[in-house]
C-alpha positions in Angstrom: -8.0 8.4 -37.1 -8.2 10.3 -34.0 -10.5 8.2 -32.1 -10.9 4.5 -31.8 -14.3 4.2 -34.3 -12.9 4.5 -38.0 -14.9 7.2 -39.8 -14.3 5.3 -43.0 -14.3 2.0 -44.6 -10.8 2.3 -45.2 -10.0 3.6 -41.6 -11.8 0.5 -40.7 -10.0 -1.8 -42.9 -6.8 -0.5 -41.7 -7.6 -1.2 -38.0 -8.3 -4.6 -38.5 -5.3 -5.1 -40.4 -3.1 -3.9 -37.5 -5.0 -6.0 -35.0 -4.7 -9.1 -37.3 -1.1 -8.8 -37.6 -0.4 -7.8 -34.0 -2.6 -11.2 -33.0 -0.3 -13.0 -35.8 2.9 -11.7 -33.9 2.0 -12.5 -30.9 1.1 -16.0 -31.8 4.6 -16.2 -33.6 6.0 -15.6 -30.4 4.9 -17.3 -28.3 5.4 -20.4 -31.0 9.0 -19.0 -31.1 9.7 -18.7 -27.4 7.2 -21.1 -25.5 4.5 -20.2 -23.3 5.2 -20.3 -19.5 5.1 -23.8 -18.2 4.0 -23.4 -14.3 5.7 -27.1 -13.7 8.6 -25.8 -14.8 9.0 -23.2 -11.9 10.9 -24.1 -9.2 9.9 -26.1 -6.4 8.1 -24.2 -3.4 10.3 -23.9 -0.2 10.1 -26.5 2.0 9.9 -24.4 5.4 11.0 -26.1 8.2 13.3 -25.7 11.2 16.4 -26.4 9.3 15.6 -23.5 6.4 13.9 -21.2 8.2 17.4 -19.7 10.1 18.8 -19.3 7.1 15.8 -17.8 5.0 15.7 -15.5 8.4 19.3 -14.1 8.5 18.8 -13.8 4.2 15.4 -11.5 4.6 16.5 -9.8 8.0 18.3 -6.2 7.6 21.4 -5.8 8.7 22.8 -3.1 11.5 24.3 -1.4 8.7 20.9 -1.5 6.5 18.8 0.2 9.5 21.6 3.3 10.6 17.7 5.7 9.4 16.2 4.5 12.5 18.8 5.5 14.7 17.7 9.3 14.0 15.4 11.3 15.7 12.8 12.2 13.4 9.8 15.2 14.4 6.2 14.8 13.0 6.2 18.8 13.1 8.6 21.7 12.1 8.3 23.2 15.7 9.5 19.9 17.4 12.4 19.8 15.2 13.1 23.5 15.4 12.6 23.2 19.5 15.8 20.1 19.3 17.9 21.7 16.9 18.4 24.8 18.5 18.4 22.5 22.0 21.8 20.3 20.5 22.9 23.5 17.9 22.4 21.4 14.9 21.3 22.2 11.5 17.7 20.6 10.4 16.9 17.6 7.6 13.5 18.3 6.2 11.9 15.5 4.4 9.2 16.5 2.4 6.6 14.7 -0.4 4.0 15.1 -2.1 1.5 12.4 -1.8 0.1 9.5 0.5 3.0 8.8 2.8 3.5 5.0 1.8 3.3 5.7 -2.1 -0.4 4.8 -2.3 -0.9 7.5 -4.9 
């Protein structure tokens, strides 16, 4: 079997037996443990002027969660090797392979 089309009766046979009893295991499952039950989730936030200041300081960062944007960063090599050598300090270089918001 090294494709998905049997090249026998028995190859055949065998793949629907593995899809019935996967199909049977997932129906004992979710007989077992319940299917979701989208009432059962919990209410929507009521957003109003009493829960939206605390929802606000919850999802805002914090000073110490932003200390990254308190560095000067250089779109080019040459701007950063101009500044280093300006203040005498070693560079960072941050480099990645790929889109630059992880849209690979």
């Amino acid at each position: 079997m090294t494709d998905l089309a049997p090249d026998t009766p028995l190859e055949g046979a065998v793949m629907a037996a593995g899809k019935t009893r996967l199909i049977a295991a997932l129906g004992a499952a979710m007989l077992l443990f319940g299917t979701p039950n989208p009432a059962a989730a919990a209410p929507p936030l009521d957003l109003n002027a009493e829960t939206f200041a605390p929802l606000r300081a919850f999802i805002h960062p914090r000073p110490e969660e932003t200390k990254w944007q308190e560095i000067k960063w250089f779109a080019t090599l040459v701007q950063a090797r101009e500044e280093a050598a300006r203040v005498n300090k070693p560079i960072f270089m941050w480099s990645m392979d790929g889109h630059p918001l992880g849209c690979t």
